[in-house]
Structure formats: C-alpha cells, structure tokens
C-alpha positions in Angstrom: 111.5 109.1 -126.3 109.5 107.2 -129.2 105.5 106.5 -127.9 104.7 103.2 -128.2 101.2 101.2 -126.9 102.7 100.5 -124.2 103.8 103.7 -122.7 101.7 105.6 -120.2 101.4 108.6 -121.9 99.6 109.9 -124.7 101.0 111.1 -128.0 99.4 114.8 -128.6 99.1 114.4 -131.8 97.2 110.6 -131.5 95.3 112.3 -129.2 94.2 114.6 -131.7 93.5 112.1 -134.1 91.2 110.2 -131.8 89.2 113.6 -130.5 88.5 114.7 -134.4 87.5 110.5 -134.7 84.8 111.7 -131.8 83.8 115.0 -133.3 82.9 113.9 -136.7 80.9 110.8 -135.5 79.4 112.6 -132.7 77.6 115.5 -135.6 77.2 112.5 -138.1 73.9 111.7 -137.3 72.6 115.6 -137.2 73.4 115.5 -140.9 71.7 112.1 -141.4 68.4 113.7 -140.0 68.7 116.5 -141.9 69.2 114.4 -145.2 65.3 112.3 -144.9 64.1 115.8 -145.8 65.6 115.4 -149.1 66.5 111.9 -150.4 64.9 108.6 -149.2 67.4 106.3 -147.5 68.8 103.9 -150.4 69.7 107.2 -152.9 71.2 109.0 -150.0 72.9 106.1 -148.4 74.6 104.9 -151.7 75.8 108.2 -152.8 77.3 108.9 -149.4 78.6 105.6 -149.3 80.3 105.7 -153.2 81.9 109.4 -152.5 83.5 107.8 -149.5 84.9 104.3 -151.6 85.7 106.3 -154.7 88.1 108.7 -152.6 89.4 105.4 -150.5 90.3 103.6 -154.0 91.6 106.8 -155.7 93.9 107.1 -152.3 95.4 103.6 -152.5 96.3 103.6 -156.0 97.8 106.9 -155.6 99.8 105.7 -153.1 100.7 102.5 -154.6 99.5 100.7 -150.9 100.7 96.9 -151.4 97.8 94.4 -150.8 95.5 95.2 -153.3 95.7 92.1 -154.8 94.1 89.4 -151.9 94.1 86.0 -152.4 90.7 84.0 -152.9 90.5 83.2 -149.4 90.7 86.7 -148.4 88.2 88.0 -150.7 85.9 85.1 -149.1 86.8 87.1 -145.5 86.2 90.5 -147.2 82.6 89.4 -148.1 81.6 88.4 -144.9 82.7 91.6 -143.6 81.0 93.3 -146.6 77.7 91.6 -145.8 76.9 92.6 -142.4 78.4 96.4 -143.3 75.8 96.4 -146.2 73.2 96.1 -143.6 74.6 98.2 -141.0 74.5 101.3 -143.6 71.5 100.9 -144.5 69.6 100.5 -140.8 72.0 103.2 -139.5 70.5 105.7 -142.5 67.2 104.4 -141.9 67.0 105.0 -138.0 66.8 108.5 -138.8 63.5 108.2 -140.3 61.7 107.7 -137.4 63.4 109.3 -134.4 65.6 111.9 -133.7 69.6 111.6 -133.0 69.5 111.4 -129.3 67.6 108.5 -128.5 69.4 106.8 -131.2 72.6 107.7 -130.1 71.8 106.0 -126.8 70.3 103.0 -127.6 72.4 102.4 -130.2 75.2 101.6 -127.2 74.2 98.2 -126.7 75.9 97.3 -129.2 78.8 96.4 -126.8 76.3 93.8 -125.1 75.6 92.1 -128.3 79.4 92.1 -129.6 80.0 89.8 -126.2 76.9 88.1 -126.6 77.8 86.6 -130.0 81.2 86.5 -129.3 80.1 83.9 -126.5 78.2 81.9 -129.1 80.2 82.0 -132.1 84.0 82.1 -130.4 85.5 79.7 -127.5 88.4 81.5 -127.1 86.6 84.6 -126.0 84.1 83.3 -123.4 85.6 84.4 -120.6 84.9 88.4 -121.2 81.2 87.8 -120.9 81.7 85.3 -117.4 83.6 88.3 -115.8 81.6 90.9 -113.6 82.7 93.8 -114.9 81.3 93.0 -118.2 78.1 91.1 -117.0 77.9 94.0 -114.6 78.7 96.6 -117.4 76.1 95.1 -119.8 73.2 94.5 -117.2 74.1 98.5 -116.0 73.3 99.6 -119.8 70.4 97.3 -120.9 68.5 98.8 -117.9 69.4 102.4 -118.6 68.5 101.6 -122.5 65.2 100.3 -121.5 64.5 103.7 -119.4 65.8 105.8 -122.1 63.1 104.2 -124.0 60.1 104.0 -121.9 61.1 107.5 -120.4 60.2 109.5 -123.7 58.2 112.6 -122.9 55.1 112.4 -125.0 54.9 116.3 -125.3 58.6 116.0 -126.8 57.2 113.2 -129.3 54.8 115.8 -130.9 56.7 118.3 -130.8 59.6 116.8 -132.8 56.5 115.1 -135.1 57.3 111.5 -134.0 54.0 109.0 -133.5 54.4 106.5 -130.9 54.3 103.9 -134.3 57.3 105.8 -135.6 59.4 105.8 -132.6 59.1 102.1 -131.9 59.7 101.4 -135.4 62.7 103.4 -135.2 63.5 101.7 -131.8 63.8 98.4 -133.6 65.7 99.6 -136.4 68.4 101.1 -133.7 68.4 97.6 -132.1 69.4 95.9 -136.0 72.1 98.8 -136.4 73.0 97.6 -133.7 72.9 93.7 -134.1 74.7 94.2 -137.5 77.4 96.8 -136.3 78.4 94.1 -134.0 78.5 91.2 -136.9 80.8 93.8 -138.6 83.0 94.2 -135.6 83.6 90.7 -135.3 84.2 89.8 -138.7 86.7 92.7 -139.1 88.8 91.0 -135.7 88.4 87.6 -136.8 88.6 87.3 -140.5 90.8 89.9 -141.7 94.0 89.8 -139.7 96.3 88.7 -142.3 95.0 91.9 -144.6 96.2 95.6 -143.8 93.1 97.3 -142.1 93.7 100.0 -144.8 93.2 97.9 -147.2 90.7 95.8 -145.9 88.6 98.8 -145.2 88.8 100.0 -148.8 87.8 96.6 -150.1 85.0 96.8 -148.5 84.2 99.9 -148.8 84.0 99.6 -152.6 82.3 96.4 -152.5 79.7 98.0 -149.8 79.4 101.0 -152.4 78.2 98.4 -155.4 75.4 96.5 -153.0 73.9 100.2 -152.1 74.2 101.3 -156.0 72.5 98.3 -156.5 69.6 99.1 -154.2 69.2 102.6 -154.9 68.9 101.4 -158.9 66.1 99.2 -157.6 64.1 101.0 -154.9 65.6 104.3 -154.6 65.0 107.8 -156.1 68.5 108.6 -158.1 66.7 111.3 -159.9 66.5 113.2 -156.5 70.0 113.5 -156.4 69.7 116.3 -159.5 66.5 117.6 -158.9 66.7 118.6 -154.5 68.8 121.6 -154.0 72.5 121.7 -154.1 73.4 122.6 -150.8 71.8 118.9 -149.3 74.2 117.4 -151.9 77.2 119.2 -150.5 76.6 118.2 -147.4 76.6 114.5 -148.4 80.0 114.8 -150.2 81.6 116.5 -146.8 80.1 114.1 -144.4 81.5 111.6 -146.5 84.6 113.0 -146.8 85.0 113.7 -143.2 82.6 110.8 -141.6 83.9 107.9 -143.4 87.4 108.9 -145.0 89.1 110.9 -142.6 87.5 109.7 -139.0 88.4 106.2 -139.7 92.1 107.3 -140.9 92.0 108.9 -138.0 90.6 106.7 -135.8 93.2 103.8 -137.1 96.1 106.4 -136.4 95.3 107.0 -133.2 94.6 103.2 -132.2 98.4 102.5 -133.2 99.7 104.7 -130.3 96.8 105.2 -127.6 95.7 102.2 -125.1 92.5 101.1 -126.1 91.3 100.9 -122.3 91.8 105.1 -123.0 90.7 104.9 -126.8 86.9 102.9 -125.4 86.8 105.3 -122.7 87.0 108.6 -124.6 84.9 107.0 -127.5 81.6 107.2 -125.1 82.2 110.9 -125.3 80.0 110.5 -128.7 76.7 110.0 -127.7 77.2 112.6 -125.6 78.1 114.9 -128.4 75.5 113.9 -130.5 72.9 114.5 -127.5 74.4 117.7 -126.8 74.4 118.7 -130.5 70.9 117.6 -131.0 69.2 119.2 -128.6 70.3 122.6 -129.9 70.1 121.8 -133.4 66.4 119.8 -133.8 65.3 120.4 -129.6 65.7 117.1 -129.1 66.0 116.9 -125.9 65.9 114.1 -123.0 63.8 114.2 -119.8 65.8 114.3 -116.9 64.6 110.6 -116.1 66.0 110.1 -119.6 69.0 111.8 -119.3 69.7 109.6 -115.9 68.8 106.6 -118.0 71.6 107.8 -120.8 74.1 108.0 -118.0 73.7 104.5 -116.8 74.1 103.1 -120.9 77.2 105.1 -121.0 78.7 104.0 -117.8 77.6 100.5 -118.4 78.9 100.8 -122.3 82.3 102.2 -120.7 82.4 99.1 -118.0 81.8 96.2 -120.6 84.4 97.9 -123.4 86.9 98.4 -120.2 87.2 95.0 -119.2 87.3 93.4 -122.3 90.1 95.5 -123.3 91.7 95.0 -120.3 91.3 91.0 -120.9 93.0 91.4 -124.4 95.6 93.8 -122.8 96.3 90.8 -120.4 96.2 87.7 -122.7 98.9 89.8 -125.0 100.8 90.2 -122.5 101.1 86.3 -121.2 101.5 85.8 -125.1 104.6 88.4 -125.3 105.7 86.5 -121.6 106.0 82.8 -123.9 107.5 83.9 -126.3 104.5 83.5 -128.3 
C-alpha cells in the first residue's frame, strides 16, 4: 500500500530522512563554535553560506527543475524571504561568539512563541492558534523554562568555558534575534511563496542570501583568513555545508511529504537535545541540574505550542477537503 500524509504509519525510509534532518542540525552548532577559533563571523558565514548556494544552483540546472524563471511578483516574495534569512545567518553564526551550544540550543526554542506571536499581529486568519490553551499553555510552559535556563547558569561553568557574564548576555540577546528573525523567515516561506516549488524557492534564496553575506564579508570581514588558517577548519566548513544546508533540508522536505507534521514537530525537539548531549562531551558544556529541569520545560512547552498548531492546520485542511474546497 502507497504512504500517503494521511496514513497512520510511517514510511522507513521518510523516517530516515527526517532522523539524518535531526542529526545534522543537532552537531551543527558544535562545528559553528569550533569555527570563531578561526574566522570571524561574516568570512565564515558567507563561505559556508556560498558552498551551500553554489551546490543548490549547480543541482537545479543539472536537473533541468522547471521554475527557475519566477515572475516579478515572485522575485518580490523571494526577497522578503531573503531579507530576514540574511539576518538569521548571520545572528545564528554570531551566537557562537559568546556562549556555548547548549544554552543556545535551548533558548533558541522560543522561537515557536514568537512565530505565534507575530502570526497574531501580522495574519487574521491564524489567530485562533495563539487563543487556544494548548499553545498559550505551551508558550507560557517554555518562556518560563527559558528564563531558568538563563538565570540558572552555574558561574564556575562560565569560567571554566571562558564566558564573562558581559559575553553571555550579549550572546543571550543575539539567541533571542536568531530567534525573532528565524520566525520572520518561517512566515514569509508559508505565506509568500506557495505558488513557487519549495526547491526552488529555497535555492533562490539561497543564492541571493549567498551575495548579501559576500557582500558583508567584502566589507567587514577577513577573506584573507580563508587562505592563511589551516586547512582542516576549511574542510569542515565545506562538509557542514554540504551536509547542514544541502542535504538536511533535502531531507527534511522529503520526509515532510510523507510524515504527519504533529510526528515531524515532535521528533524535531529531539535537536536541542542532541546538541546538549553533544556539547557537553565535546566543549564540557554542561547544564546544572536546575538548568537541565529548566531545558525540559522549553522542550515540552516548544513540543505543546508546535503540537496544536499543527493539529489546527491538520483540522482546517480537513474542513477544507470536507467543501470541496
């Protein structure tokens, strides 16, 4: 029997797709700490960011994908997803500079609260996700474990990992505008691009993501660094990516087409988990336990808020599919 989104069961091999999705972004940001040692954040960010749109570009001529050529409208929706993507690179590089992966990781989860926070302001239709009490109660269950995640840090674990009290609020902040313009991105991908093949879309932008960061690190970066640090540093940026950016959102897209997204939300908080877990052996980051009961409650909350939403979308397809509609 052929899987569709609507079955029950989960294809293996979507499965698959969505679990290497999860294991590539979980050790993403273990790679982004390791690369402040070597490049400042405009020289690394853009060359990460043009391996990753050169290989997208070089795929979709190569495979001759139709809708390429956008209309002007569309490439006026493709640069107001371009915009806040510009500056979600860039603060999601940046964080890294200040604090370590796990905190980050954590915090980072409100995101979901500010998606259906704006989505109040800026969209009628979808006001009624952040009146129901799973997502009020979702949200309110994470911003209180993010706030003791934050004011939980162990001081002792501060100076061990080198991090001043200036440094870790600084990088606080810069989590919270990740954050803020991750969830600008996520709305502009739902509700300006649906007439353009996410494919597509996403190597548009991409490539048009690549130029503004090129166009940065000409200005304020350190290009020369790329040529003069070691080689191995340089590898690493090509693989992650290659595997961050390229495969885990072909991936991630694959598996969306066949696995229910109340299961794909659900799963995806397995990250910040990885990325804790990962840490912790890899730099000693690790939480205090009043921390690490603080990260359970942004995670649970994070899963609550994503879980009803999609379960709202779930239902309004469905009365859509019921009209005829």
């Amino acid at each position: 029997m052929k899987h569709t989104p609507q079955d029950d069961s989960v294809e293996p091999r979507a499965l698959l797709c969505l679990l290497t999705t999860i294991v590539l972004w979980a050790v993403n940001p273990l790679f982004m700490k390791y690369f402040t040692r070597y490049y400042d954040v405009w020289t690394q960010n853009a060359f990460r960011y043009s391996c990753a749109a050169t290989g997208l570009l070089a795929f979709s001529v190569a495979t001759n994908r139709r809708g390429l050529s956008l209309s002007r409208e569309q490439w006026g929706k493709l640069c107001l997803v371009a915009a806040p993507n510009v500056f979600m690179q860039i603060s999601f590089a940046g964080m890294y500079y200040f604090i370590y992966p796990s905190v980050a990781s954590l915090v980072g989860r409100i995101n979901i609260f500010i998606v259906g926070f704006l989505s109040f302001l800026l969209f009628r239709d979808e006001r009624r996700v952040i009146r129901a009490r799973g997502f009020l109660a979702g949200s309110a269950l994470s911003l209180a474990g993010v706030v003791v995640v934050v004011l939980a840090q162990d001081p002792a674990t501060l100076e061990r990992l080198e991090v001043s009290q200036r440094t870790f609020w600084i990088g606080i902040a810069v989590v919270v505008a990740n954050a803020f313009f991750g969830a600008l991105y996520m709305l502009a991908i739902k509700h300006l691009v649906r007439d353009v093949d996410p494919v597509v879309s996403f190597t548009h932008v991409s490539w048009m993501t690549a130029l503004a960061l090129i166009g940065l690190m000409a200005a304020v970066g350190r290009p020369s660094d790329l040529w003069r640090q070691p080689a191995t540093p340089l590898l690493f940026m090509v693989l992650t990516a290659v595997g961050s950016i390229l495969i885990a959102h072909t991936t991630y897209y694959a598996a969306l087409r066949h696995i229910k997204a109340v299961i794909t939300v659900s799963l995806m908080q397995l990250i910040p988990v990885g990325t804790c877990a990962v840490s912790a052996f890899w730099y000693g980051d690790r939480l205090s336990p009043l921390q690490i009961g603080g990260g359970c409650a942004v995670l649970g909350g994070a899963w609550l808020a994503a879980v009803t939403q999609a379960r709202l979308d779930r239902r309004d397809r469905a009365l859509l599919r019921e009209r005829g509609l």
